[in-house]
N, C-alpha and C positions, 0 to 999 in steps of 0.2 A: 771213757771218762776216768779221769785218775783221782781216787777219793784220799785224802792226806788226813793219814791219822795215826798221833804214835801213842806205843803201848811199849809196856816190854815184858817179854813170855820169860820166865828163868826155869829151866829143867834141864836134861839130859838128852843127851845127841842119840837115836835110837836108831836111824838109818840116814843111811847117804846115796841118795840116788843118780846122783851127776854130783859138779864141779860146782855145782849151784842150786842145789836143792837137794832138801835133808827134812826129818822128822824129828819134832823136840817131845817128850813125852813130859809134863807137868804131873803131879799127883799132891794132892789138895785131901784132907778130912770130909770138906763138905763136899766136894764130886767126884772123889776117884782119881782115878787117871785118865788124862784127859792128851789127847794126840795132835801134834799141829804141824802141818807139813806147809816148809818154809820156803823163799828163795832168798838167795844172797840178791841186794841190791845193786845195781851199775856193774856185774858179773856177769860173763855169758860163757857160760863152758860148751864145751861139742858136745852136742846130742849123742848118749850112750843107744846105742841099736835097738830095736826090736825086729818084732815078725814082719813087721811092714816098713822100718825106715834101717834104714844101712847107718853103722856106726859112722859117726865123726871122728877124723885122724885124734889122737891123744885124749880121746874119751876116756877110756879107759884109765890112763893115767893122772888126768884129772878128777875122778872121779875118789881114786887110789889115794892120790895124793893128801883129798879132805878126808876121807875114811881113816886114815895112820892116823891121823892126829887129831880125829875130835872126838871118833866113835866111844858110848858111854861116857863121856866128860861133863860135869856140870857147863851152860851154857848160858847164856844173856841173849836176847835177839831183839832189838829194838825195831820196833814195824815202823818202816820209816812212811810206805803207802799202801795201797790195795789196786791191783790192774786186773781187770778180765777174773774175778772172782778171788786171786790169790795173792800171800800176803808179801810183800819184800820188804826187807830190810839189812839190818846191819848185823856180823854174830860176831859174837866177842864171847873166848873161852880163856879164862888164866888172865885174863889182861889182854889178850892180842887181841888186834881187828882183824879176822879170819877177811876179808873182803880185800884189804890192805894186802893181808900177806898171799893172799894167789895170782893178784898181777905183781906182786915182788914175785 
């Protein structure tokens, strides 16, 4: 079940795991620093490898390509829903729609 609800997280781009999934780190007075590990919305990058799955052709450079340009950067991410426990949406750094610009 797909539950529809938007928010928006604003912090810094702390990791980039694929093409589509990254970690925003918020830091707040009243609870610290607080970690949220995102996806990009209507984006599906190649599965980057592990011990048990074999890389996807241009994983890697998909992965690459989000890391040059958002890693440490102030960030926006509007949660556009929530699937299977985790959250997607939309990220917007500087003004761009980072979603927009990887299928450009």
């Amino acid at each position: 079940m797909v539950e529809k609800k938007e928010k928006v997280l604003k912090g810094l781009v702390k990791a980039v795991f694929s093409g589509d999934y990254i970690t925003i780190t918020k830091t707040t007075k009243v609870s610290g620093t607080t970690e949220h590990n995102v996806y990009l919305a209507s984006i599906q990058a190649p599965k980057v490898g592990s011990s048990t799955r074999v890389e996807e052709p241009f994983a890697f450079e998909a992965r690459e390509f989000l890391r040059e340009l958002i890693i440490g950067r102030k960030a926006e991410f509007t949660n556009d829903y929530n699937y299977g426990g985790r959250d997607y949406g939309t990220l917007v750094v500087d003004g761009k729609n980072y979603n927009l610009l990887i299928v450009e």
